[in-house]
N, C-alpha and C positions, 0 to 999 in steps of 0.2 A: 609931825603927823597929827590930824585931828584924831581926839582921843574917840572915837565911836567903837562902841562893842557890838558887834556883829552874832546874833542870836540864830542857831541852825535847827529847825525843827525837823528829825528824822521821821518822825510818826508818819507813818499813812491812817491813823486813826486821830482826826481833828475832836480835840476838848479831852485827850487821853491822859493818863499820869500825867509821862512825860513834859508834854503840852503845859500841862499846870504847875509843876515843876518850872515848866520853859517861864511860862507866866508870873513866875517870880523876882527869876531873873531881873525881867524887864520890868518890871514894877522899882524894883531895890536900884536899878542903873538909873533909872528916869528921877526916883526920886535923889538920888546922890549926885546929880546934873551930867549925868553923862547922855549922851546921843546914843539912839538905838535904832538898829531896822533890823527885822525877821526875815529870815525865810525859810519857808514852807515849802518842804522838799516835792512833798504829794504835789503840790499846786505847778511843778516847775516839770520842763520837757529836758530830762538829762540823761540823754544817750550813754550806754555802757562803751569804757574805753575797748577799743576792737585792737590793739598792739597793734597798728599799723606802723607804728616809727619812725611817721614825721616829724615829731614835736623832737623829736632826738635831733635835728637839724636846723630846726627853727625856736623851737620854745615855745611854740604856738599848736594847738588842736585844730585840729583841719574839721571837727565835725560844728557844724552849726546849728547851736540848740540855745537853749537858756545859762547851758554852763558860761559862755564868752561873758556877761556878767558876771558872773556868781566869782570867776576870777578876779577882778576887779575889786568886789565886796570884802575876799580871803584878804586880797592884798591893803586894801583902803582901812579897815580896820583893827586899832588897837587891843581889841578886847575881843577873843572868840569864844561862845560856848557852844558846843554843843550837845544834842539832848536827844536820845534815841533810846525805843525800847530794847529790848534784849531778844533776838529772835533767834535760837540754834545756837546760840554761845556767842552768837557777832553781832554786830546792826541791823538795822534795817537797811532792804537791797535799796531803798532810796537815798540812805545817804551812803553805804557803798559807791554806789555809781558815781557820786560826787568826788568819791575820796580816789578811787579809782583813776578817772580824770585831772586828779591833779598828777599824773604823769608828766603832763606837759610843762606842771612847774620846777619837778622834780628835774626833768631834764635842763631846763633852761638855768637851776640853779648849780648840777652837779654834773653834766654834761658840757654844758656850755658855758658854765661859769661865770653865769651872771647872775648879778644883785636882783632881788625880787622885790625889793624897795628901797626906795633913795632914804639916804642918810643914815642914822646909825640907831635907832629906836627897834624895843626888844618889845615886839607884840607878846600879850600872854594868853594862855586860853585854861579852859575848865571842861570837863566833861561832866555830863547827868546820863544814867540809866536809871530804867526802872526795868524789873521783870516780875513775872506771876508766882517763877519756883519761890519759893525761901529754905534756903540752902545755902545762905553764906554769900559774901564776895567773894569769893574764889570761882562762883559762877562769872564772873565779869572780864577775868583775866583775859579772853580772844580779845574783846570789845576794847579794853582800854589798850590793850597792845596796838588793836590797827589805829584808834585815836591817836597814841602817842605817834605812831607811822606818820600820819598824816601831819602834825603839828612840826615834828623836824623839819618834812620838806619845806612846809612852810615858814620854817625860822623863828616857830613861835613858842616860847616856854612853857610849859606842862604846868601848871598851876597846884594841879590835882583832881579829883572827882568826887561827885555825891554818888552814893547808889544806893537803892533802895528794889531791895528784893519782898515778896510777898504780896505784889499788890495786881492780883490779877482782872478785876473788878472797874469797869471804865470808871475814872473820879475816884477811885478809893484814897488816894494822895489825902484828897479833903476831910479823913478819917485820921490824920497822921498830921498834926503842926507841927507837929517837931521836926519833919521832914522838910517842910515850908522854911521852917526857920533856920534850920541846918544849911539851906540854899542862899537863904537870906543874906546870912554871916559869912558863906566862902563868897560870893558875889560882893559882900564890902570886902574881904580882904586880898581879894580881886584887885580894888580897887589901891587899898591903901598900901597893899606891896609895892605902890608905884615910886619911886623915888623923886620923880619932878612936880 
């Protein structure tokens, strides 16, 4: 598998912590030669899954929106992060809907019993939050739980996460390098946990 890390931006607020945060990422992968593409949740047309219970039969989403890629991108990619603010204790309902959707791979892996990628490579991923309270991580607990949800179906290893509470203020991150640089550092050891 090519090694591309696949970067998910939850924000519906464009140039947000997060975002900047996200903007790390991608800077630290490109410079360490890794291949990147974004996507930008706000910017994408992705239907909430409706339990209809076809994908129970097929492995496949019968709705036809923007997710039919975004599957492709989960599966195509060695490296996932993703980056979302902290809205009610969980995600954003933008990449909710995403995580949601992958119903259809959860069935096609554990239902149907099928491989969700050829050969035998252990994708990994990373989570980023930002929120406004500052009140500890133990505010984040929902959040990384439904992450970690989503990362099994996908067969992808937990890496771990950054979080950064306090920063209620659009851009405030750019008040904070140590936050930048804290992303910086799990984003190479992202990398360098790689064994090949």
């Amino acid at each position: 598998m090519k090694k591309k890390l696949l970067a998910i931006a939850g924000s519906p607020r464009k140039g947000g912590n997060t975002d900047l945060l996200l903007a790390e990422v991608l800077r630290t992968a490109q410079g360490a030669g890794v291949d990147t593409h974004m996507l930008k949740l706000s910017e994408l047309k992705i239907a909430p899954c409706t339990d209809c219970g076809a994908c129970r039969k097929t492995g496949e989403c019968v709705q036809q929106d923007d997710m039919q890629a975004v599957y492709t991108q989960l599966l195509d990619s060695y490296y996932i992060v993703i980056a979302s603010p902290l809205y009610f204790m969980g995600v954003s309902a933008q990449l909710k809907a995403l995580i949601d959707r992958c119903q259809a791979l959860w069935s096609r892996r554990y239902v149907l019993k099928k491989e969700l990628r050829a050969g035998t490579c252990q994708p990994r991923g990373m989570y980023i939050s930002a929120a406004a309270l500052n009140k500890g991580d133990e505010i984040f607990a929902g959040s990384i739980q439904t992450v970690k949800a989503l990362f099994y179906t996908l067969n992808v290893e937990y890496k771990g996460e950054i979080l950064c509470h306090g920063l209620e203020e659009k851009g405030a991150v750019k008040q904070h390098p140590e936050l930048l640089e804290k992303v910086r550092q799990a984003t190479l050891q992202l990398f360098a946990d790689d064994a090949d």
